[in-house]
N, C-alpha and C positions, 0 to 999 in steps of 0.2 A: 577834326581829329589831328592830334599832332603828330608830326614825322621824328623818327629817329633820324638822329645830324649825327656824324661824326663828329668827333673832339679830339684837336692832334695832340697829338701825345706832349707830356709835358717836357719843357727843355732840359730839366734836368736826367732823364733816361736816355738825351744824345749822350750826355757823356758819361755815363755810368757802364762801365768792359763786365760781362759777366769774367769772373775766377774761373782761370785755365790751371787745374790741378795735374800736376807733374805728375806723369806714368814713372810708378816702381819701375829703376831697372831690373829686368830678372838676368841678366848676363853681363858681368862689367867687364871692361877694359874694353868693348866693340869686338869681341872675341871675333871670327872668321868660323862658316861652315867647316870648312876644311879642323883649325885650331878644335872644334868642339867634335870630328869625327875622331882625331886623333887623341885626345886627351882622353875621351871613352873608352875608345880601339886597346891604348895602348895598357892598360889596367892588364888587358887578357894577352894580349902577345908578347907582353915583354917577362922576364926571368922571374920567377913565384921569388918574393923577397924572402929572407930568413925569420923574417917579423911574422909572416904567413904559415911558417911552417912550426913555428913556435908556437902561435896559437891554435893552430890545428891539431898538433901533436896534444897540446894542453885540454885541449876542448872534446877528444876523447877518449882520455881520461878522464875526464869528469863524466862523459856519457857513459863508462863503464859502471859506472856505480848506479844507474836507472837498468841496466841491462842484468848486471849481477841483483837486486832487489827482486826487478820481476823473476828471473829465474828461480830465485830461494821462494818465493811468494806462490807462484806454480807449483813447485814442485812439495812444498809444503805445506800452503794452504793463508785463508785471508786470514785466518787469526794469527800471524806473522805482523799484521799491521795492529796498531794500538785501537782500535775500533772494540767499542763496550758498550753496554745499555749506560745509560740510555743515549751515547754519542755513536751513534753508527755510521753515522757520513760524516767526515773528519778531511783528513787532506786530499784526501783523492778528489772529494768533490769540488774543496776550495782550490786546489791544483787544476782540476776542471774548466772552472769558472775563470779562475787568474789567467789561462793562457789564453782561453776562447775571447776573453777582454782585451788582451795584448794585442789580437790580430784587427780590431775593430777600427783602428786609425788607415791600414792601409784600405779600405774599401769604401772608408769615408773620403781619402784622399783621392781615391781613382774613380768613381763614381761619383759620388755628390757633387764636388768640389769642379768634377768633369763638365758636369749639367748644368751645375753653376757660371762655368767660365772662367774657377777663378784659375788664372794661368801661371801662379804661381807655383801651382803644386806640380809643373811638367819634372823638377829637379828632385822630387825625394815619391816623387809615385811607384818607380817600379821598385825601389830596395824597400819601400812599406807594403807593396802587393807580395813581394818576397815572403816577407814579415809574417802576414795573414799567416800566409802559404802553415808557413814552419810552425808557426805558434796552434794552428789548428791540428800537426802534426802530434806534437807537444800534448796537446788537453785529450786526444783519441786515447792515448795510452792508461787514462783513468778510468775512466768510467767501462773501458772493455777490461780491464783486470780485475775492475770491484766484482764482477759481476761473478769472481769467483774461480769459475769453470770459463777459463776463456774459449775454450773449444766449441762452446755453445752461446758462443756471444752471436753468430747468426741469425738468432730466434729472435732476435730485437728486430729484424728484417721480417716484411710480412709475405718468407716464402712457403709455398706449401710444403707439408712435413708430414711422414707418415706416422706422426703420434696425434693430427689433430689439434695441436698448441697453436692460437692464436695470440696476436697481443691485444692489449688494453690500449685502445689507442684513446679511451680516456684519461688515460695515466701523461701528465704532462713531460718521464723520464721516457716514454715513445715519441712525445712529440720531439724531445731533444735529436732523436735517431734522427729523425727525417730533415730539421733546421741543421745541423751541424755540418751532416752529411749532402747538404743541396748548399748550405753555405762555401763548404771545401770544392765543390765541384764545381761553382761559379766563379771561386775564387781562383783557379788552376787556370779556367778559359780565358779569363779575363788577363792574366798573366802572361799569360801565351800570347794568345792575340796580339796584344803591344809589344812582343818580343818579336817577330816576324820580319819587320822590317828590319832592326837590327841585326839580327842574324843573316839575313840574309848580307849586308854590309860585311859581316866577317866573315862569311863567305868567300866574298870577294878579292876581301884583303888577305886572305890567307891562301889561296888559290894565285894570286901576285905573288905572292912571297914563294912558292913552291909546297907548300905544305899541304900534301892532296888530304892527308887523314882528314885534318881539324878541316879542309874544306868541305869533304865529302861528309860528315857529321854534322855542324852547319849547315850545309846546302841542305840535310836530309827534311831541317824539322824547319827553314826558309819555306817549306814545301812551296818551291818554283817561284819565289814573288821575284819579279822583274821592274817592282817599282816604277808599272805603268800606271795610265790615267786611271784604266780601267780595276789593276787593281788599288792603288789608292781609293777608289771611290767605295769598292766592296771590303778595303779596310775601317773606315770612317763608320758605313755604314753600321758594321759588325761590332764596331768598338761602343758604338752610341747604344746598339740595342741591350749590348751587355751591361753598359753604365746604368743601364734601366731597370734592366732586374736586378742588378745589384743594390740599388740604392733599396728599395723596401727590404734587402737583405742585412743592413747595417740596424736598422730597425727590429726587425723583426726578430733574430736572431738569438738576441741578448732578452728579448723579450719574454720569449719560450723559454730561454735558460731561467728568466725570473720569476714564471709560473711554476718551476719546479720546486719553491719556497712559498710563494702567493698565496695557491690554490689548496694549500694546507691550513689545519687552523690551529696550528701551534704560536702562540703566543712569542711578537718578534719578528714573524713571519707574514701573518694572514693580514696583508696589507695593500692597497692596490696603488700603493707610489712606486711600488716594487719595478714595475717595466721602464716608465722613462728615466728613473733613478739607476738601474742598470745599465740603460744606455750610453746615458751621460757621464755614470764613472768610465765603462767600455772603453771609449771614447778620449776620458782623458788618461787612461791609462796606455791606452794606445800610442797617443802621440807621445809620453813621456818615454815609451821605448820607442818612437824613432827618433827621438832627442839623444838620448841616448845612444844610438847605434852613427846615427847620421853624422856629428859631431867629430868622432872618432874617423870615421872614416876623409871626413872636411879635410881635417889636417894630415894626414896619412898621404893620403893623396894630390894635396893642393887642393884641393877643387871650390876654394875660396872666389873664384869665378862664375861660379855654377850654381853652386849653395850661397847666397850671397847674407849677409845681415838680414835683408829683407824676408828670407823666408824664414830665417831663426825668429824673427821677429811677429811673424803671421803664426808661427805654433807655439810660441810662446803665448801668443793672447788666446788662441782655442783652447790652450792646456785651462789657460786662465780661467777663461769664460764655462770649461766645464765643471772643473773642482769648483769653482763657486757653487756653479748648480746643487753639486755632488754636497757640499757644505751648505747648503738650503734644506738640501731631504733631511740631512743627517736630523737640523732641527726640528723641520715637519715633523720626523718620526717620534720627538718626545713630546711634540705638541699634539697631537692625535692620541697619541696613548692616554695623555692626561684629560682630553677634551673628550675621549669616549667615554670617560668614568670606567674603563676596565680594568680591573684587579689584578688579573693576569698581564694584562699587555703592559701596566704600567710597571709588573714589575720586574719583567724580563726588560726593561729600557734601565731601572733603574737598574737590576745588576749587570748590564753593560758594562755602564761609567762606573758605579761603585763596589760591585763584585769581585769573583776571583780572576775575571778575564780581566780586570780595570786595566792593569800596565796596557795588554795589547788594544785594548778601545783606546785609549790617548794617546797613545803613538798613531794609531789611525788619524785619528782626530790634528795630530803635529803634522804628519805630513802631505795630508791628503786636503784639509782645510790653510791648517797656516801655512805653509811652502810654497802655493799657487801664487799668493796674494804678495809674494816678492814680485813676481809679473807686471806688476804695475809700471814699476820703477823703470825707467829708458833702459837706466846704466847698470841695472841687473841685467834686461836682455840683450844688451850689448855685451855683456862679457861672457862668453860662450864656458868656460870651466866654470860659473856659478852656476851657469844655467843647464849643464852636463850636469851637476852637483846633485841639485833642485831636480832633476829628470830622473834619478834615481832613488831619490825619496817618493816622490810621486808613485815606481813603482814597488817600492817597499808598503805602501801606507794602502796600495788597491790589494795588495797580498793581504795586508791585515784584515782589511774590511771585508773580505768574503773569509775569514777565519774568525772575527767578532760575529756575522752575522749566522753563520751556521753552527757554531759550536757553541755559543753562549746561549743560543736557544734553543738547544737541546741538551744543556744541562743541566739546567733549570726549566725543568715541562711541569705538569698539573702536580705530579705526587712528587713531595720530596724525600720519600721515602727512595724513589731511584735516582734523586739527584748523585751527581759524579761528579769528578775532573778528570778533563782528557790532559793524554798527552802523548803525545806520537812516538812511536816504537822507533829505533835506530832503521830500519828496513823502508821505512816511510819518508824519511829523513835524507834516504842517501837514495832514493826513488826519485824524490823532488828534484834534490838537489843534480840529478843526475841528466833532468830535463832539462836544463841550461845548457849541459855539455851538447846535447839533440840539437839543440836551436844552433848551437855555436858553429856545431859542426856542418850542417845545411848551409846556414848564413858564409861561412867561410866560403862553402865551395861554390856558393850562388856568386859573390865577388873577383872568384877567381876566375870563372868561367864564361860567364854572361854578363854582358853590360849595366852594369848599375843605373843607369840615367838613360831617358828613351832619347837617342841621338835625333832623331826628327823630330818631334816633338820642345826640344830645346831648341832646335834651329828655327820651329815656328813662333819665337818671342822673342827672339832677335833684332834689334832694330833693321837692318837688312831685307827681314823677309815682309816689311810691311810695305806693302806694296802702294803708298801714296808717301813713303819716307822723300822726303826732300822737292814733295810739289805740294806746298804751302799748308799739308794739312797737319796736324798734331803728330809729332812726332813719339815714336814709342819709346 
């Protein structure tokens, strides 16, 4: 029987170095613990700029006009909004849908990407958990006004009532109740939770300074962290099992919003690409509003330190990589219509693109398909105002496509005896419009108030805090 020999390795693998690939810096200049508390710190303690109070001032203003709508809307009644047979869900719903999609980047960022590892995203995680925050704010305001009689919007709730009204919890707009409403509530804790440590930090620095108010308010919601071992450890802990549930909430979420079209069989609709097709526009609509928001505030603030190239450059290819998806489905969805031989379904796709909604189907199709695919290009993502540019097509083109897919498919249903054309009432108009001022106004006071960037969390990707920095091993 013969033995196994070793065989020494051949000469040429002495000399062959495997490739040492260069760690992304996520902090340049070798910033200092200390430089990166103070550069955060000082956003909140120093004098609100005139630029702040200009936008603020501005932003609600703009929220007056969702404030004034619902009012007249209440007090009047839903037929105030352009809703007709056979278009009865119109902007409130695709208003619904647009916002609850805009929040979807920051729980991908803080969750997934947490689980992940990737440690890039420690510099735009808390201003996209902000984001969710407000954006989910934003999308409540519809669907509890469609319902009519908002005084009875509780009944979507399975509490007990002395009339015996139960809900359809086969109805996939209850299941919306329960996902939206456990998404915002995850998405608050989680928010908090990484604010703790920081808060507690200004705290501190404001309680130095003399300032008992803003310490004692601070101090109140630090609730006591001393930034020991012990609670460090029951921090981590907390933060990890939250990034847990969170993540099948970034999924699921958009999911249930897309059985509230799916699980129908109106033609346009009754299609089961519908959930990870939502998810993935979600997603890229998501990041293209923190592209947008983050950008702005880069230079505003300096924080060209913090925010570096390399993370404009990590969401620019996820913007990438999802509008590509998102421009995959779009053509799955004419290839299915045609490959089922259905009459109907093929012809709601064809009056998409060549019907009376055409203009807004290829503006969908401009911005949401060709606008990603600049991403390619290095020297597109290096220049941050293209890519601000481009961030805001992105969310012009996810507004259309949840306004292509729900109103051109209900304008065209089985009889064209009730076909229509919608078109949204001025109260509907200055509704919407009036939810940007909501977002603005939140966002504002969330930057002026609390720290946009988690201070510890940045200091854990710091060359400094790696603890084998400068004894022979790979440096960060």
């Amino acid at each position: 029987m013969a033995h196994a020999t070793d065989h020494a390795a051949p000469a040429i693998l002495k000399e062959v170095k495997p490739a040492v690939l260069p760690r992304a810096i996520l902090v340049e200049n070798n910033r200092s613990f200390a430089w990166i508390t103070e550069k955060v710190c000082s956003i909140i303690e120093g004098k609100t700029p005139t630029w702040w109070w200009v936008c603020f001032a501005l932003a609600c203003c703009v929220a007056s006009f969702t404030v004034a709508g619902i009012t007249y809307l209440v007090a009047t009644g839903v037929g105030v909004w352009g809703h007709a047979n056979p278009v009865n869900w119109a902007w409130d719903i695709v208003n619904f849908v647009f916002w609850i999609g805009i929040g979807h980047a920051g729980t991908l960022i803080s969750a997934i990407l947490c689980l992940l590892r990737q440690k890039w995203r420690t510099s735009i995680n808390r201003a996209a958990e902000a984001m969710t925050i407000f954006a989910v704010v934003c999308a409540g305001i519809f669907p509890v006004f469609h319902v009519g009689r908002v005084w009875f919007a509780w009944y979507l709730f399975p509490i007990p009532n002395s009339n015996y009204i139960w809900q359809n919890f086969r109805s996939p707009l209850e299941w919306d109740v329960f996902a939206v409403s456990t998404y915002g509530t995850v998405s608050v804790l989680f928010w908090y939770v990484g604010l703790i440590p920081d808060l507690a930090v200004l705290r501190d620095r404001f309680f130095k300074a003399g300032n008992k108010l803003r310490s004692t308010i601070y101090g109140f919601f630090a609730m006591g962290w001393r930034g020991s071992n012990r609670h460090w450890s029951n921090y981590e802990m907390a933060y990890l099992i939250l990034a847990g549930i969170s993540t099948p909430l970034v999924l699921s979420v958009h999911t249930i919003v897309s059985f509230d079209f799916a699980v129908s069989l109106l033609p346009g609709w009754h299609t089961t690409i519908f959930p990870p097709y939502f998810v993935a526009g979600a997603i890229f609509s998501g990041f293209g509003m923190v592209l947008t928001l983050m950008l702005p505030l880069r230079a505003i603030y300096k924080l060209e330190d913090l925010i570096t190239q390399y993370h404009i450059d990590c969401m620019c290819k996820i913007t990438l990589a999802t509008g590509t998806i998102v421009g995959y489905a779009y053509g799955m969805e004419f290839f299915i219509a045609w490959y089922g031989a259905n009459p109907y379904e093929g012809f709601a796709f064809v009056n998409r693109a060549f019907g009376n909604y055409a203009w807004a189907y290829w503006i969908m199709i401009g911005c949401n398909v060709i606008t990603p695919q600049f991403f390619w290009f290095k020297k597109v993502r290096e220049n941050t105002w293209f890519v601000w540019v481009l961030s805001i097509f992105v969310n012009v083109g996810m507004w259309f496509e949840r306004f292509v897919i729900i109103v051109t498919s209900l304008a065209r249903d089985f009889l064209p005896s009730s076909w229509g054309y919608y078109s949204p009432s001025i109260v509907e108009i200055f509704t919407f419009f009036g939810t940007f001022g909501v977002f603005s106004v939140l966002f504002l006071l969330f930057i002026r108030f609390l720290p946009i960037m988690p201070m510890a969390e940045i200091k854990a990707v710091t060359p400094q805090a790696d603890a084998h920095a400068g004894h022979g091993h790979d440096k960060h």
